[in-house]
PDB file of N, CA, C and O in Angstrom, chain B, residues numbered from 101:
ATOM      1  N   UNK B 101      25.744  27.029 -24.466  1.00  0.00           N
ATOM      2  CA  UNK B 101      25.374  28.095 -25.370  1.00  0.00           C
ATOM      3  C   UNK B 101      26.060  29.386 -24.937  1.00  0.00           C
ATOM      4  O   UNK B 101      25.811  29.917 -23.855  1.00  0.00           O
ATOM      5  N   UNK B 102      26.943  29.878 -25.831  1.00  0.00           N
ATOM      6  CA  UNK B 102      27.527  31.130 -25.477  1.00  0.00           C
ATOM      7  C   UNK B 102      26.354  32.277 -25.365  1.00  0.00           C
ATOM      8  O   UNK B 102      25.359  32.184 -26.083  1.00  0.00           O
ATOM      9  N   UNK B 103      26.510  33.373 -24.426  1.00  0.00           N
ATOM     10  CA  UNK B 103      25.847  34.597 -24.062  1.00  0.00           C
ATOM     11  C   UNK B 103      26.466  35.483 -24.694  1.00  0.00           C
ATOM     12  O   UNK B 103      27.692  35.589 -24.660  1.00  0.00           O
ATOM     13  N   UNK B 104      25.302  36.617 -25.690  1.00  0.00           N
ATOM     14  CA  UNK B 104      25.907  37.410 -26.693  1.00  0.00           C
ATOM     15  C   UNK B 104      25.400  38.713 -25.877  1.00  0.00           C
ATOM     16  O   UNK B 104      24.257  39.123 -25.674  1.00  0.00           O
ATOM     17  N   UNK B 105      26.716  39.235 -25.467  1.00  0.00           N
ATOM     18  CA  UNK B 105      26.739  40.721 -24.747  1.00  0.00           C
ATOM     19  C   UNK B 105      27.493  41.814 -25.221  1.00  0.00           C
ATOM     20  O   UNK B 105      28.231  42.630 -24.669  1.00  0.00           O
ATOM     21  N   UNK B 106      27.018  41.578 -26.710  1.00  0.00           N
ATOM     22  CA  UNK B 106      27.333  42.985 -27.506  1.00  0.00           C
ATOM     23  C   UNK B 106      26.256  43.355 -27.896  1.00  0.00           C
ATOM     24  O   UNK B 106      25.318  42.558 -27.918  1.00  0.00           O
ATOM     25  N   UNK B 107      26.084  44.851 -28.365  1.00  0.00           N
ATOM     26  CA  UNK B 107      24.437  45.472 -28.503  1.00  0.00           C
ATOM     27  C   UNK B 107      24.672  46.004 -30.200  1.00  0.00           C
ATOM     28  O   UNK B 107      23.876  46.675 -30.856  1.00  0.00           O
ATOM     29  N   UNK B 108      26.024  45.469 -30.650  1.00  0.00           N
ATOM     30  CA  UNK B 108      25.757  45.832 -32.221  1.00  0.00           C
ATOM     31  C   UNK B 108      25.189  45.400 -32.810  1.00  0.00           C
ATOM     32  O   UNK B 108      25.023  44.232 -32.459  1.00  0.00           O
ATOM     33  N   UNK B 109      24.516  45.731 -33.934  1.00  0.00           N
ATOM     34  CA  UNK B 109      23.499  45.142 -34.743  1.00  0.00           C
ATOM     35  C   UNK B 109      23.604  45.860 -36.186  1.00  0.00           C
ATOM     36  O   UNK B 109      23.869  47.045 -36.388  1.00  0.00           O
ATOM     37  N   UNK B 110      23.225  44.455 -37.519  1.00  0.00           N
ATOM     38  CA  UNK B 110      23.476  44.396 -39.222  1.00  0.00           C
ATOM     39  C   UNK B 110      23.613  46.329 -39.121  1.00  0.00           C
ATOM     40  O   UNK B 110      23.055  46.766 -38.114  1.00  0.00           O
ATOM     41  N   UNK B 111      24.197  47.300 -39.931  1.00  0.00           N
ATOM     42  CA  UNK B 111      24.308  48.357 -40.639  1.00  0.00           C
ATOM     43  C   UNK B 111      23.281  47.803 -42.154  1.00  0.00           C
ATOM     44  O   UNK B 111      23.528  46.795 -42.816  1.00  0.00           O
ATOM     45  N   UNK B 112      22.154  48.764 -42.404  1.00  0.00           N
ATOM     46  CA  UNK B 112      21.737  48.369 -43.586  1.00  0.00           C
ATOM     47  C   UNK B 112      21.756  49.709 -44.489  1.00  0.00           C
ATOM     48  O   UNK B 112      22.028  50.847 -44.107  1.00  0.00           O
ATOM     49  N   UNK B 113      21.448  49.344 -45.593  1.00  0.00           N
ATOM     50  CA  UNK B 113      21.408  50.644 -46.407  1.00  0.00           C
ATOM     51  C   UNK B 113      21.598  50.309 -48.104  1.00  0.00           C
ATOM     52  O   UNK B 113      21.482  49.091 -48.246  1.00  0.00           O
ATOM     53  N   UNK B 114      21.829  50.938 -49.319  1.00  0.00           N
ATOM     54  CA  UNK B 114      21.601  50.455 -50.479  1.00  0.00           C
ATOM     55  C   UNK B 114      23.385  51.010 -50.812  1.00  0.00           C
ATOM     56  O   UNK B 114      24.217  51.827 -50.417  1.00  0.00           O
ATOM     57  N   UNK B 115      23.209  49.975 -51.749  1.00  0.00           N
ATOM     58  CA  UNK B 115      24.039  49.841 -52.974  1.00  0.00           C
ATOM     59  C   UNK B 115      24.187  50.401 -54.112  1.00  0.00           C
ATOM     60  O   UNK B 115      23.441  50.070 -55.034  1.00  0.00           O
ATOM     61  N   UNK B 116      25.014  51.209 -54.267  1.00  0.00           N
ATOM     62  CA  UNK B 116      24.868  52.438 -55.576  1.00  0.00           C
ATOM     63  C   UNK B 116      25.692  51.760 -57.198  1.00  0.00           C
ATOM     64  O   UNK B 116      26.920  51.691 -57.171  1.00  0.00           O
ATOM     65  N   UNK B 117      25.254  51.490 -57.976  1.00  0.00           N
ATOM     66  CA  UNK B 117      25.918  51.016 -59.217  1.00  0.00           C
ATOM     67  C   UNK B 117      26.118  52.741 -59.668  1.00  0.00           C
ATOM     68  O   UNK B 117      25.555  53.788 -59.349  1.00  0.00           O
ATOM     69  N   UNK B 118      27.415  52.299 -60.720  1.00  0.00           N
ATOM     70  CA  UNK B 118      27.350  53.649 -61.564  1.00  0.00           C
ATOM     71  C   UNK B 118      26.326  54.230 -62.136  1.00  0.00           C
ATOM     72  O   UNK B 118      26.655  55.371 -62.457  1.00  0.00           O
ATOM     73  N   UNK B 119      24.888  53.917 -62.509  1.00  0.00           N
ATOM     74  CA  UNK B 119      23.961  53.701 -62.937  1.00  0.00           C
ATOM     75  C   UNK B 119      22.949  54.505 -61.962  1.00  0.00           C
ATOM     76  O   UNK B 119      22.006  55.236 -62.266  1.00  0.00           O
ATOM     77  N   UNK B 120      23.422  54.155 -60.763  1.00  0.00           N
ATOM     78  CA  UNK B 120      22.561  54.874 -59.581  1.00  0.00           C
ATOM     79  C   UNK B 120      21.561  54.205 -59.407  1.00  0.00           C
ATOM     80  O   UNK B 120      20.646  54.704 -58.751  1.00  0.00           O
ATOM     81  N   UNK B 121      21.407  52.646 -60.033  1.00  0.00           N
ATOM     82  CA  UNK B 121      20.243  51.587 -59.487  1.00  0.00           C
ATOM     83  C   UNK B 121      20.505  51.345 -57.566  1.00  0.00           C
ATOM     84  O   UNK B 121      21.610  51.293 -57.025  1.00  0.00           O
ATOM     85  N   UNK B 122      19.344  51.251 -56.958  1.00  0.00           N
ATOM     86  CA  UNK B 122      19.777  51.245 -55.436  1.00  0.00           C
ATOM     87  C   UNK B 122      19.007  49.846 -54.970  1.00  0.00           C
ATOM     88  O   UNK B 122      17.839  49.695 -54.614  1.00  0.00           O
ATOM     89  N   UNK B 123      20.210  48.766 -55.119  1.00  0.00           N
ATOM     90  CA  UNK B 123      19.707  47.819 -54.367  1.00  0.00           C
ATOM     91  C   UNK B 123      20.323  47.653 -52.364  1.00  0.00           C
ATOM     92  O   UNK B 123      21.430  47.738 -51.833  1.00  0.00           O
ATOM     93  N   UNK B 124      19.203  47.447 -51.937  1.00  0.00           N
ATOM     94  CA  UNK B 124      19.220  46.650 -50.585  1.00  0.00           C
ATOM     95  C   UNK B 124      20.388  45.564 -50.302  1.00  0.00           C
ATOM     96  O   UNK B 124      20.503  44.471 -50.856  1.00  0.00           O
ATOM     97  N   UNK B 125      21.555  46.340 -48.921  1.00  0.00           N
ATOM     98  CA  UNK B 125      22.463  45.535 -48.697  1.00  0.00           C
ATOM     99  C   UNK B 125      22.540  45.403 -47.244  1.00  0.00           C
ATOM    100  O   UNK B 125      21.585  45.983 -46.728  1.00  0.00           O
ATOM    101  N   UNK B 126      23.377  44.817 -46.327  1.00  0.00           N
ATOM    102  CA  UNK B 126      23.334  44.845 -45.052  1.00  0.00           C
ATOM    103  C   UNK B 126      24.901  44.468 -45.056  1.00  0.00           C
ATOM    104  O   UNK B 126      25.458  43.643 -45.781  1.00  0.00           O
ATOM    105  N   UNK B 127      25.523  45.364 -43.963  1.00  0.00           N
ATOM    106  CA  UNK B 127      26.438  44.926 -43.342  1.00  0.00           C
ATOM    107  C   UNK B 127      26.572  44.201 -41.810  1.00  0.00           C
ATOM    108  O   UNK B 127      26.170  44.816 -40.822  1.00  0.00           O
ATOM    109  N   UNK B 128      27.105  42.988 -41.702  1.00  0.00           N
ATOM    110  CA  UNK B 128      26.749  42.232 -40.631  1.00  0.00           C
ATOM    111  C   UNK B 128      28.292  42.689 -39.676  1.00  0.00           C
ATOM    112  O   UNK B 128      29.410  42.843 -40.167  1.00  0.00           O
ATOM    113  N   UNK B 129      27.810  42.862 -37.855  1.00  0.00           N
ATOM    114  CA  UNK B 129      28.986  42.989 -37.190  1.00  0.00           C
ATOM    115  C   UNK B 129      29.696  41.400 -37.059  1.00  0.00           C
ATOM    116  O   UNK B 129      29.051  40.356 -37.156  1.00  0.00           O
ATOM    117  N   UNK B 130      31.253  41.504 -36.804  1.00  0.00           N
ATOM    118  CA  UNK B 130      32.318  40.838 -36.875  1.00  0.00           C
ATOM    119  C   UNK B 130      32.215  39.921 -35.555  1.00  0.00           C
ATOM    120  O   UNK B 130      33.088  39.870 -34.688  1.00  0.00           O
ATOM    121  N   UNK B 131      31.189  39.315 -35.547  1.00  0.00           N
ATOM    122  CA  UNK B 131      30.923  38.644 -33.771  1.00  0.00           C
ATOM    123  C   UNK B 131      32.077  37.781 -34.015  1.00  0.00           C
ATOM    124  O   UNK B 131      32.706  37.720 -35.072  1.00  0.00           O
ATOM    125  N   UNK B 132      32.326  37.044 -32.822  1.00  0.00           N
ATOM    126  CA  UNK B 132      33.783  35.763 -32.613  1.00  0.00           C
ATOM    127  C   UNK B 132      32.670  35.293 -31.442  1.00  0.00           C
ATOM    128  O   UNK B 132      31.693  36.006 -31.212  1.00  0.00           O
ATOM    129  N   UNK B 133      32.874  34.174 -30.802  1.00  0.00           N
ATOM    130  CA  UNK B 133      33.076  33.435 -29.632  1.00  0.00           C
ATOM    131  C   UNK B 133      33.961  33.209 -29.008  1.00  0.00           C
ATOM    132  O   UNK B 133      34.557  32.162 -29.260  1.00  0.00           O
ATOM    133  N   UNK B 134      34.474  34.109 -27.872  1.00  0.00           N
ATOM    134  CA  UNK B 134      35.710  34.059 -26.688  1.00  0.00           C
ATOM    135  C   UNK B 134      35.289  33.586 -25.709  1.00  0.00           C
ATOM    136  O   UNK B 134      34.229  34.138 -25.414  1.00  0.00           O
ATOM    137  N   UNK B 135      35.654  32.594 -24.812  1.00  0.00           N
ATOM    138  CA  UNK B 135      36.102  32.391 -23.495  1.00  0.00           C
ATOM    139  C   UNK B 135      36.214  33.544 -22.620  1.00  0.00           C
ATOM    140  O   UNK B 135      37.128  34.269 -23.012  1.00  0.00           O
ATOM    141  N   UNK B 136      35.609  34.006 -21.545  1.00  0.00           N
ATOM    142  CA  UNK B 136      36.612  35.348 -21.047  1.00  0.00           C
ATOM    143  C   UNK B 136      35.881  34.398 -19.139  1.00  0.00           C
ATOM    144  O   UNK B 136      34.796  33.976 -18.740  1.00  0.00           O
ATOM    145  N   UNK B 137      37.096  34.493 -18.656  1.00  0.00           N
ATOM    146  CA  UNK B 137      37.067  33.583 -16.992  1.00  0.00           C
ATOM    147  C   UNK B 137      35.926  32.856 -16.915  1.00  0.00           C
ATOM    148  O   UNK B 137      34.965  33.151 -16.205  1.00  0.00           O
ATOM    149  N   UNK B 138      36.025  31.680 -17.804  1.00  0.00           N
ATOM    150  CA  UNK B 138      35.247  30.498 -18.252  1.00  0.00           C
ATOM    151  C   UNK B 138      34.086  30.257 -18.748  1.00  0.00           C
ATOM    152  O   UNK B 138      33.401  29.239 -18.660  1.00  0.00           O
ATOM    153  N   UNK B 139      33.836  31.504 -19.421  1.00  0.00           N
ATOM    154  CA  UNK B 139      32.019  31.664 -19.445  1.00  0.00           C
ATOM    155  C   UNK B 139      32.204  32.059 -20.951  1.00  0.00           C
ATOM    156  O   UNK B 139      32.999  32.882 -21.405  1.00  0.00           O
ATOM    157  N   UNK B 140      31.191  31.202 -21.697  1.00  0.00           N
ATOM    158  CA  UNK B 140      31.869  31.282 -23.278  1.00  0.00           C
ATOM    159  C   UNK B 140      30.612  32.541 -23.646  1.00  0.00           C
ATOM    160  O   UNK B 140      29.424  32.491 -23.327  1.00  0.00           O
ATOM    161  N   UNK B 141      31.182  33.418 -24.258  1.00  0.00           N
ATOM    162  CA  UNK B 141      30.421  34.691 -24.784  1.00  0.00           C
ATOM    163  C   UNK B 141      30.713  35.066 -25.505  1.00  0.00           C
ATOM    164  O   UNK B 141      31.908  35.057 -25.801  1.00  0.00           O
ATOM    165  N   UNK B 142      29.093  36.047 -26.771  1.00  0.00           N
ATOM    166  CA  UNK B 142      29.729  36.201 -28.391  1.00  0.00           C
ATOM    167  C   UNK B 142      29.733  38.105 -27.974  1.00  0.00           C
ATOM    168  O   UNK B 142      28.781  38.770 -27.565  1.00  0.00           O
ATOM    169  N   UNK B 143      31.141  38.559 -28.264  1.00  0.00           N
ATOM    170  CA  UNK B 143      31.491  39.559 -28.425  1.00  0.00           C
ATOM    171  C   UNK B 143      32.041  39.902 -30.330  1.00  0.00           C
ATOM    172  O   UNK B 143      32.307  39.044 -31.172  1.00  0.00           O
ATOM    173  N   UNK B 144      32.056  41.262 -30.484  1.00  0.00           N
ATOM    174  CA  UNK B 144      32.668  41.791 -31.480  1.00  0.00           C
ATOM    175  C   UNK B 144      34.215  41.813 -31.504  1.00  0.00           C
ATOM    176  O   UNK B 144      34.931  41.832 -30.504  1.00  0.00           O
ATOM    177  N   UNK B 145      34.627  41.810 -32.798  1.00  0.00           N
ATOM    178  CA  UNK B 145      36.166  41.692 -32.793  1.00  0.00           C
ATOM    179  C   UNK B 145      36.810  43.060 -32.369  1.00  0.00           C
ATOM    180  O   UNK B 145      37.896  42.912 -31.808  1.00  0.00           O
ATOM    181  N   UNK B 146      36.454  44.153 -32.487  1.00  0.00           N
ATOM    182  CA  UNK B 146      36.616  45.309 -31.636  1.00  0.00           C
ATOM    183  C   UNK B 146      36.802  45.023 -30.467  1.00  0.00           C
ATOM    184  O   UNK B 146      37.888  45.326 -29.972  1.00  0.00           O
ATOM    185  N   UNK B 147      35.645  44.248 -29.544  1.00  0.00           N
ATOM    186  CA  UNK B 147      35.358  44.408 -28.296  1.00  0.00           C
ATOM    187  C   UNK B 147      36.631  43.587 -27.309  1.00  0.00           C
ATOM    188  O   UNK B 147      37.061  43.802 -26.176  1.00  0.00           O
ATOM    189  N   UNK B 148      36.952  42.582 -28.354  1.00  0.00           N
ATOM    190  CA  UNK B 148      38.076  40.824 -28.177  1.00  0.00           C
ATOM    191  C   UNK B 148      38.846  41.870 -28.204  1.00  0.00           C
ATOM    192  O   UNK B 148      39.447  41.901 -27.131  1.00  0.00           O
ATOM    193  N   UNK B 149      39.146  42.748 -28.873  1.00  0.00           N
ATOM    194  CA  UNK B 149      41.185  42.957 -28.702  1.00  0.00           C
ATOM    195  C   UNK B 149      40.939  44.396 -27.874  1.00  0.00           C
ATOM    196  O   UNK B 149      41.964  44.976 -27.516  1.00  0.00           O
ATOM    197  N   UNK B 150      39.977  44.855 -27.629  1.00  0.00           N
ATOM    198  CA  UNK B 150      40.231  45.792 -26.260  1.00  0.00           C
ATOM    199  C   UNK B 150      40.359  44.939 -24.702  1.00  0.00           C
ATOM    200  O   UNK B 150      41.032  45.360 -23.760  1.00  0.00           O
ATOM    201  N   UNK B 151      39.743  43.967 -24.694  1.00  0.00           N
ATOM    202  CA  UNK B 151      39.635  43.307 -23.984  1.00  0.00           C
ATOM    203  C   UNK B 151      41.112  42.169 -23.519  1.00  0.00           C
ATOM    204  O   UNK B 151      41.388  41.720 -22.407  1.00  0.00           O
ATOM    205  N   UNK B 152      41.708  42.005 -24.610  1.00  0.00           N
ATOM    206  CA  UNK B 152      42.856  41.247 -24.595  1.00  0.00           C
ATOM    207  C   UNK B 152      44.327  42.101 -24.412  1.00  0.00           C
ATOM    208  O   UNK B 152      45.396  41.491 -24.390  1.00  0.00           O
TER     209      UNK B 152
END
């Protein structure tokens, strides 16, 4: 089981139609599963290419 050692978490907030109806949306972070010196862990795709 990979170890998830990023502390980002969903962005939520509403959805504006031209109309100005406000529905409920969530934006989810970009996790991956990398390898990093043999220990499989879920980082953000930000976190993978600073890291690489």
């Amino acid at each position: 089981m990979a170890k998830k050692i990023t502390t980002k978490k969903p962005l939520t907030g509403n959805k504006r139609s031209h109309a100005l109806n406000a529905t409920k949306m969530v934006q989810k972070p970009n996790l991956q599963k990398k390898t990093i010196d043999g220990k499989k862990v879920i980082i953000s795709a930000r976190e993978a290419k600073k890291i690489k």
